[in-house]
SEDRENZA-126716 format. One record per residue: x, y negated, z of N, C-alpha, C in turn; residue number from 1. Coordinates in pm, 1 decimal, decimal comma. Atoms other than C-alpha are relative to their C-alpha. Example, Ala and Ser with C-alpha at 12.3 -4.5 7.8 and 13.67 -1.06 7.14 Angstrom:
// SEDRENZA-126716
<vomi n_X="89,0" n_Y="119,0" n_Z="0,0" ca_X="1230,0" ca_Y="450,0" ca_Z="780,0" c_X="90,0" c_Y="-120,0" c_Z="0,0" nr="1"/>
<vomi n_X="-82,0" n_Y="119,0" n_Z="-6,0" ca_X="1367,0" ca_Y="106,0" ca_Z="714,0" c_X="-77,0" c_Y="-109,0" c_Z="73,0" nr="2"/>
//
This chain:
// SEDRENZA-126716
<vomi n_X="82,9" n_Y="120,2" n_Z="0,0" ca_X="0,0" ca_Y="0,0" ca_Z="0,0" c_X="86,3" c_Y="-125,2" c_Z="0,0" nr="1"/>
<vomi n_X="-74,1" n_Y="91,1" n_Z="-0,6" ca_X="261,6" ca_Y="-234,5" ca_Z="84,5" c_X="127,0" c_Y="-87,6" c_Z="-119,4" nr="2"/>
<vomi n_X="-99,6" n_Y="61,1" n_Z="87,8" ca_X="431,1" ca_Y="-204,6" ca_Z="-225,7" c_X="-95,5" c_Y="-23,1" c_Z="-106,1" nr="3"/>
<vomi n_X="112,3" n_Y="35,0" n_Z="20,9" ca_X="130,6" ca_Y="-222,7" ca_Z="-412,9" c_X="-24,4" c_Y="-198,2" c_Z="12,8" nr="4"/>
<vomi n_X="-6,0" n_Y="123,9" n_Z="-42,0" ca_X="82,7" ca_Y="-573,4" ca_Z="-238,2" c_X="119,3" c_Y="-119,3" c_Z="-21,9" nr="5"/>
<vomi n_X="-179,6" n_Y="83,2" n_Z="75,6" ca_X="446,2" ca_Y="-706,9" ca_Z="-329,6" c_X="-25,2" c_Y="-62,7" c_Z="-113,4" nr="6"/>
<vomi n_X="-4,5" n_Y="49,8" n_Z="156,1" ca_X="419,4" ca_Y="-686,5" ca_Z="-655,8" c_X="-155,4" c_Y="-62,7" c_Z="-37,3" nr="7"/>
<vomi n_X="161,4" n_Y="94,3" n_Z="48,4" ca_X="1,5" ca_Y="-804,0" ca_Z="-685,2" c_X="13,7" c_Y="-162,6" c_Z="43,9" nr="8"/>
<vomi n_X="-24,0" n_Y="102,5" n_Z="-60,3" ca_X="149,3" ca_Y="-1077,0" ca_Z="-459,0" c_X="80,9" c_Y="-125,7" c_Z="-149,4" nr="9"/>
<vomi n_X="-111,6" n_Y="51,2" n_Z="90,8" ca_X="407,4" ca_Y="-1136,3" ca_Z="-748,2" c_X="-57,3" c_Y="-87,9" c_Z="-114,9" nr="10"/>
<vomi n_X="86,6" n_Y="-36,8" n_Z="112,3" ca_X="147,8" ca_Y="-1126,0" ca_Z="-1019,9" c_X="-3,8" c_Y="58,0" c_Z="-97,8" nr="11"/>
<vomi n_X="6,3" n_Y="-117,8" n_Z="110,2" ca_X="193,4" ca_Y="-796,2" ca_Z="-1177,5" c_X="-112,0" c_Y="58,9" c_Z="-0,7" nr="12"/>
<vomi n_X="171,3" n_Y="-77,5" n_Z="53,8" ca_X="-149,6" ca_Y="-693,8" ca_Z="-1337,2" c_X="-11,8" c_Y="127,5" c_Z="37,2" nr="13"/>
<vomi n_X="15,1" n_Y="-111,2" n_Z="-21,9" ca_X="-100,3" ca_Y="-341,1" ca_Z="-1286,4" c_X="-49,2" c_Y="63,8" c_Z="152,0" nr="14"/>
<vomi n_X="47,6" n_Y="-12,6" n_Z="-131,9" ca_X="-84,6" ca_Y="-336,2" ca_Z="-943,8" c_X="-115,9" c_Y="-77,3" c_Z="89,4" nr="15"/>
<vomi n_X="77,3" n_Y="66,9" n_Z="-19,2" ca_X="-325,1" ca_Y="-614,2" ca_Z="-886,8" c_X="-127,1" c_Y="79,1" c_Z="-24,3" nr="16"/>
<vomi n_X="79,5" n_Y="-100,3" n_Z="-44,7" ca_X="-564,6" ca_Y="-362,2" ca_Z="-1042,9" c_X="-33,6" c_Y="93,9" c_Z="89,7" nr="17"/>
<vomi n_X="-3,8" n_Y="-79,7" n_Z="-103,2" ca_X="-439,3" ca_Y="-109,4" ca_Z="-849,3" c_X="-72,8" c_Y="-1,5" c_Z="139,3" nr="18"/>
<vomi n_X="8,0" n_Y="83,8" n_Z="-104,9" ca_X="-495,7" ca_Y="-299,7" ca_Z="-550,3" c_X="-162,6" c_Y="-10,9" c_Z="27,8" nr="19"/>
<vomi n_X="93,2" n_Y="0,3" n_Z="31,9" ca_X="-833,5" ca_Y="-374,3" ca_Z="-686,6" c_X="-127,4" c_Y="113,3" c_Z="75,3" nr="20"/>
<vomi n_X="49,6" n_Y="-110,7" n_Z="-8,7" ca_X="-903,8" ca_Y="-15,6" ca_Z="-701,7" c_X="-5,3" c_Y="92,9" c_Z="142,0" nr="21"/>
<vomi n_X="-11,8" n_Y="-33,4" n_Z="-188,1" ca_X="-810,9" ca_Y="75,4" ca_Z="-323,3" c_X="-91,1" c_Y="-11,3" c_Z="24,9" nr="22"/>
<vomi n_X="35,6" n_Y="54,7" n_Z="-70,7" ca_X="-1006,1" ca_Y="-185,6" ca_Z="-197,7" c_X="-189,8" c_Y="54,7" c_Z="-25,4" nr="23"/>
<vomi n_X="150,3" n_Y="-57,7" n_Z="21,2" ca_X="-1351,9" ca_Y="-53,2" ca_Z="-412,2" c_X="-31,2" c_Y="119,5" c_Z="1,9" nr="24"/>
<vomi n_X="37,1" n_Y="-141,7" n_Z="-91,7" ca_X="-1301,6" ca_Y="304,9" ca_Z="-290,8" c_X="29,1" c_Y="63,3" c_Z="125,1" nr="25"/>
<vomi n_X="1,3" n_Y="6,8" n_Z="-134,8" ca_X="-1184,5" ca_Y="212,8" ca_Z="26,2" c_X="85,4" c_Y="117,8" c_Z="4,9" nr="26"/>
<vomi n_X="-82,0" n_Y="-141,8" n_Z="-55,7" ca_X="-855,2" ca_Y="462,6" ca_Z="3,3" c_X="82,6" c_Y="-71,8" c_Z="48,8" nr="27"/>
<vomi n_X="-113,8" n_Y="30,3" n_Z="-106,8" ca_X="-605,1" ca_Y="370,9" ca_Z="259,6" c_X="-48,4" c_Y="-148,4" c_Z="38,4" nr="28"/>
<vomi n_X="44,2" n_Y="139,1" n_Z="-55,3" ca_X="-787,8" ca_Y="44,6" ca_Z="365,4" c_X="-165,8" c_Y="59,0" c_Z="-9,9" nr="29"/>
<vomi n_X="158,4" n_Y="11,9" n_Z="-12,7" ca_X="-1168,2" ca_Y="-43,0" ca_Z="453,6" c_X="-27,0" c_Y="-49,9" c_Z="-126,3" nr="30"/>
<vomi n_X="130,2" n_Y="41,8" n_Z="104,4" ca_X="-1433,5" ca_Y="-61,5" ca_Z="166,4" c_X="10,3" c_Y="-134,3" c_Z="-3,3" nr="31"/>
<vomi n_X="7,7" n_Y="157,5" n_Z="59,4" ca_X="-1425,6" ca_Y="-439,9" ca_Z="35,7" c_X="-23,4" c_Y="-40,8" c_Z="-156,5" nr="32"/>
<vomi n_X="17,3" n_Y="25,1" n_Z="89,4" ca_X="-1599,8" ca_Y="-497,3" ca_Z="-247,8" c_X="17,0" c_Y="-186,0" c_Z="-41,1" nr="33"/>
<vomi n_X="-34,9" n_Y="105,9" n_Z="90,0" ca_X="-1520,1" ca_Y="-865,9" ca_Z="-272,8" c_X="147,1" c_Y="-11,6" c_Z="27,8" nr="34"/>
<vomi n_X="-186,6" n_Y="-33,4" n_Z="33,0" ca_X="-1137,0" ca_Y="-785,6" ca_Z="-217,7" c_X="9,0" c_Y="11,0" c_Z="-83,6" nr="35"/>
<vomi n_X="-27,8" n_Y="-91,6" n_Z="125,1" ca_X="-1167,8" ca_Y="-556,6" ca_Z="-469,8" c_X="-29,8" c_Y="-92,2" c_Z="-134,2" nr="36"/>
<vomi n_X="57,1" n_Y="79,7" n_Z="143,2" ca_X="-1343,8" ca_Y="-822,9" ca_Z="-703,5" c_X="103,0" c_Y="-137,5" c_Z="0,8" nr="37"/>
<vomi n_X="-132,3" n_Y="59,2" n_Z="-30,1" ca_X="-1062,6" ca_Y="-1067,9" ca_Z="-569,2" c_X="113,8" c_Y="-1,6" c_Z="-98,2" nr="38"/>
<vomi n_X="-115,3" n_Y="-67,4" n_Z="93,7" ca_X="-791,7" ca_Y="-878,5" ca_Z="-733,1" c_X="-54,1" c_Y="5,7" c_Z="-137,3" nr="39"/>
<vomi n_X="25,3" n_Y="-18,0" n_Z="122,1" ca_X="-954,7" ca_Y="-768,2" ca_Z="-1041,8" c_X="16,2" c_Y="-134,0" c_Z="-83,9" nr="40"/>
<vomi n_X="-9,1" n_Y="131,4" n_Z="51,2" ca_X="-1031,6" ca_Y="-1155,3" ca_Z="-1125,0" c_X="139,4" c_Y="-22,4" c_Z="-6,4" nr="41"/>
<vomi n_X="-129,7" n_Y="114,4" n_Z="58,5" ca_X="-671,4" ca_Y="-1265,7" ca_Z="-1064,4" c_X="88,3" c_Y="88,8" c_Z="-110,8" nr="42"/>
<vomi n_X="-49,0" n_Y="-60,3" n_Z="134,3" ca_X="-583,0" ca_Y="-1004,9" ca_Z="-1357,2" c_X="-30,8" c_Y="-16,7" c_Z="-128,9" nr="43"/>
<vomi n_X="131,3" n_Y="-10,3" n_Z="60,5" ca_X="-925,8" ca_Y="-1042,3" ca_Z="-1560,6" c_X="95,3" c_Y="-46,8" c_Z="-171,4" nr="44"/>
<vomi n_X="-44,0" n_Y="65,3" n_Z="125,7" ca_X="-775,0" ca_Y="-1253,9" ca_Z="-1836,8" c_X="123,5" c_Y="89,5" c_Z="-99,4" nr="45"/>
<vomi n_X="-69,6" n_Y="-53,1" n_Z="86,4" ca_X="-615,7" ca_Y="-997,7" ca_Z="-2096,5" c_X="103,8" c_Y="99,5" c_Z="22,4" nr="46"/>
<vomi n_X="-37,3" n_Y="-131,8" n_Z="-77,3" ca_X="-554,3" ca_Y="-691,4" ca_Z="-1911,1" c_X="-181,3" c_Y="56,7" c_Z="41,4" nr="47"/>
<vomi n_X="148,9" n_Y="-63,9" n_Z="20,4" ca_X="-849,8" ca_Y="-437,5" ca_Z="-2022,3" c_X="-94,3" c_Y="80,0" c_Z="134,9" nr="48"/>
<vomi n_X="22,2" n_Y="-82,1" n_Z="-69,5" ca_X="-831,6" ca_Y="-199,2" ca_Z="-1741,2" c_X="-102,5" c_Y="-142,5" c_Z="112,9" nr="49"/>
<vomi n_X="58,8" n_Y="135,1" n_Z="-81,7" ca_X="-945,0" ca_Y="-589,0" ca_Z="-1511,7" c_X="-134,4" c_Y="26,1" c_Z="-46,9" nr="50"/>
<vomi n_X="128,4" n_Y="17,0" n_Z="70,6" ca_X="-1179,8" ca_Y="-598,7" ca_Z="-1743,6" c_X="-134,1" c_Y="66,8" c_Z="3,6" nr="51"/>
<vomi n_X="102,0" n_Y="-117,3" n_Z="-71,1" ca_X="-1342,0" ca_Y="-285,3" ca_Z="-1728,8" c_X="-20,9" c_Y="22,7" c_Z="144,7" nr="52"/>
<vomi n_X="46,3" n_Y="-51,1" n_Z="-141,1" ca_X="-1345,0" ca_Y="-242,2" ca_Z="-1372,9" c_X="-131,1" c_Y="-129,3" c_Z="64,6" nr="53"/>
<vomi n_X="72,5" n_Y="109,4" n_Z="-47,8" ca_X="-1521,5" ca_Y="-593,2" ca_Z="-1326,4" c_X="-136,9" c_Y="14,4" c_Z="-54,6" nr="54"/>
<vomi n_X="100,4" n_Y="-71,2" n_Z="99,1" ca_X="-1774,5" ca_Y="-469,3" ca_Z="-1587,0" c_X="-81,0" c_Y="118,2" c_Z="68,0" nr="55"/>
<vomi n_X="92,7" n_Y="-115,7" n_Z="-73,5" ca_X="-1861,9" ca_Y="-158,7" ca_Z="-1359,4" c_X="-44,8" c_Y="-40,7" c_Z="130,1" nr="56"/>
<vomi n_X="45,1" n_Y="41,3" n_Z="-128,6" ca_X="-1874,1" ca_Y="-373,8" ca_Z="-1057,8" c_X="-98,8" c_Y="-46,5" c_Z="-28,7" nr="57"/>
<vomi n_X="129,7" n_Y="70,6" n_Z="68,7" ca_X="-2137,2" ca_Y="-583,3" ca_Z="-1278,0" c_X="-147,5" c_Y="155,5" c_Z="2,4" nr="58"/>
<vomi n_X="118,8" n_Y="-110,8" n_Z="54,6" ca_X="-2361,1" ca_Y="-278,5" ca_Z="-1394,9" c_X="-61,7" c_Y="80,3" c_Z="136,8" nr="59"/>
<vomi n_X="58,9" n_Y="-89,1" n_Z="-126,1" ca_X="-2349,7" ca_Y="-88,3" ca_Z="-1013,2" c_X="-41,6" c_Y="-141,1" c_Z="74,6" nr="60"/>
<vomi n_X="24,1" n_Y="71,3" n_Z="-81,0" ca_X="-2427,0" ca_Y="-395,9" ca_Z="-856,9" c_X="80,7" c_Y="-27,8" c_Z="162,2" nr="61"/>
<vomi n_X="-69,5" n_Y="65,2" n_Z="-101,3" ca_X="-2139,7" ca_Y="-431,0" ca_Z="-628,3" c_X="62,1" c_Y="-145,4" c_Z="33,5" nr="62"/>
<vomi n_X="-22,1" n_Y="180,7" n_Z="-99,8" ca_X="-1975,3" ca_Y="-755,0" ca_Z="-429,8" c_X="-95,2" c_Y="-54,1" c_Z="-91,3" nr="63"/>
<vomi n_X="112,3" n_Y="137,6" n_Z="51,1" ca_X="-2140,5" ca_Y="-1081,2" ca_Z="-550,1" c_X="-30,8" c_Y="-21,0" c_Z="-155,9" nr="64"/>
<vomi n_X="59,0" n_Y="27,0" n_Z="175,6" ca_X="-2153,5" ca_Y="-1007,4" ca_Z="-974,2" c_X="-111,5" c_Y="93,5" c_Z="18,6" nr="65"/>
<vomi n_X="106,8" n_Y="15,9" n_Z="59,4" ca_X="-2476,6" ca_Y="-946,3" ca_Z="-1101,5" c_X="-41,7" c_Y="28,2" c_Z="-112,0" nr="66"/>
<vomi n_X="96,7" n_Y="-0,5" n_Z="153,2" ca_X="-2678,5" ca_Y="-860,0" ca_Z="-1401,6" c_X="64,9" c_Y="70,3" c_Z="-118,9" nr="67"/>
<vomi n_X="-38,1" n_Y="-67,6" n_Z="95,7" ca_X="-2615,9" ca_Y="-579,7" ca_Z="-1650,8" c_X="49,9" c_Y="-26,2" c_Z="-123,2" nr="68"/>
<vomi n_X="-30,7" n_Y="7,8" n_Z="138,0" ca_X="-2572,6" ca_Y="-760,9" ca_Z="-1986,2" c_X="152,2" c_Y="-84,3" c_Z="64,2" nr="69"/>
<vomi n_X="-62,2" n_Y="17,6" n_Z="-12,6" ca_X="-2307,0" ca_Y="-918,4" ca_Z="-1806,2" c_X="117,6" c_Y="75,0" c_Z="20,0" nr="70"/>
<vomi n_X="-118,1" n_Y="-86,5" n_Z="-25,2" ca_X="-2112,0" ca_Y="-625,1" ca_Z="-1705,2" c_X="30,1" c_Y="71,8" c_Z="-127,0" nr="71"/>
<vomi n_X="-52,4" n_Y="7,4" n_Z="176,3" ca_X="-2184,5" ca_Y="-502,9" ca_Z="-2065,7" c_X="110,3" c_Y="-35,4" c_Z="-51,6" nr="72"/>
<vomi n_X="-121,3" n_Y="59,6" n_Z="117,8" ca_X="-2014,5" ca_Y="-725,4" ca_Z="-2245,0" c_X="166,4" c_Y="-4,3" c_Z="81,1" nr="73"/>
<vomi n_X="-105,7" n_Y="-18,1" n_Z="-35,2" ca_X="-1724,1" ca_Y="-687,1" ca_Z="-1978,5" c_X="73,9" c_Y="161,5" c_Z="-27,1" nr="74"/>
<vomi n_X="-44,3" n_Y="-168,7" n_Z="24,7" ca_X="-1699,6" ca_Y="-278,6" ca_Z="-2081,0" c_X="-29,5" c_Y="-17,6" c_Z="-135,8" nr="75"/>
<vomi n_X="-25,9" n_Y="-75,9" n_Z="136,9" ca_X="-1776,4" ca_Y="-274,3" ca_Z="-2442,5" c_X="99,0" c_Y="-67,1" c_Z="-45,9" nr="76"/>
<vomi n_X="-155,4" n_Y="18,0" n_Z="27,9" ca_X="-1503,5" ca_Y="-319,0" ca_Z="-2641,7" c_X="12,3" c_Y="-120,4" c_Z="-100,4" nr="77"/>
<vomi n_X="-7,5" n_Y="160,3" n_Z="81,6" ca_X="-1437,7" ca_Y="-672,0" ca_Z="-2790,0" c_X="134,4" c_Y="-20,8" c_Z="-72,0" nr="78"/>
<vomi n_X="-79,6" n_Y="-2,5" n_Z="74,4" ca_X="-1146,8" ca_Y="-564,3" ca_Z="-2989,3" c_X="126,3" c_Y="-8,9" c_Z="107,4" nr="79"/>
<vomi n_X="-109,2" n_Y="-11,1" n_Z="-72,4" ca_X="-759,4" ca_Y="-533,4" ca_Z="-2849,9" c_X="57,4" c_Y="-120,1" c_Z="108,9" nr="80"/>
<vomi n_X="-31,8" n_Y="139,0" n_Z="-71,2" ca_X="-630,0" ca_Y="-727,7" ca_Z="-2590,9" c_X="132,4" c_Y="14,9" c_Z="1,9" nr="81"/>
<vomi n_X="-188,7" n_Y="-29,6" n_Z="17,8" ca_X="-245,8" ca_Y="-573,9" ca_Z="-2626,9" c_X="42,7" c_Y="24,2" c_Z="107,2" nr="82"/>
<vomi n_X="-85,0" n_Y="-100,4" n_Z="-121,9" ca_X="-240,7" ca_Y="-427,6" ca_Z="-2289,8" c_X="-84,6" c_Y="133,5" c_Z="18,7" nr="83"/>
//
């Protein structure tokens, strides 16, 4: 976890997902779905995996996003983003 946090600290996308992904299945930390939506955002911008995960937080109705056509258009595929 801690190294995880280093580098999301740093602003390496990968782990920032990562990080993300802990926090919205609650493995080695408590359940936090707006942690988890925290992280994802400070990746969101052109890093897919951000993308998609913010997209499934949209559609299940977790932390504070909202409304299906929104999480839509965050999961279907809007052409390459080069990561």
């Amino acid at each position: 976890m801690q190294w995880y946090r280093k580098a999301a600290d740093q602003g390496y996308a990968p782990a920032q997902v990562n990080l993300g992904a802990l926090y919205a299945e609650g493995h080695g930390v408590s359940q936090d779905f707006g942690e988890a939506l925290a992280w994802y955002q400070s990746c969101y911008q052109g890093y897919a995996l951000a993308q998609f995960n913010l997209g499934v937080m949209c559609i299940t109705g977790q932390g504070n996003l909202k409304g299906l056509c929104d999480g839509l258009c965050l999961v279907l595929p809007r052409g390459h983003s080069g990561r």
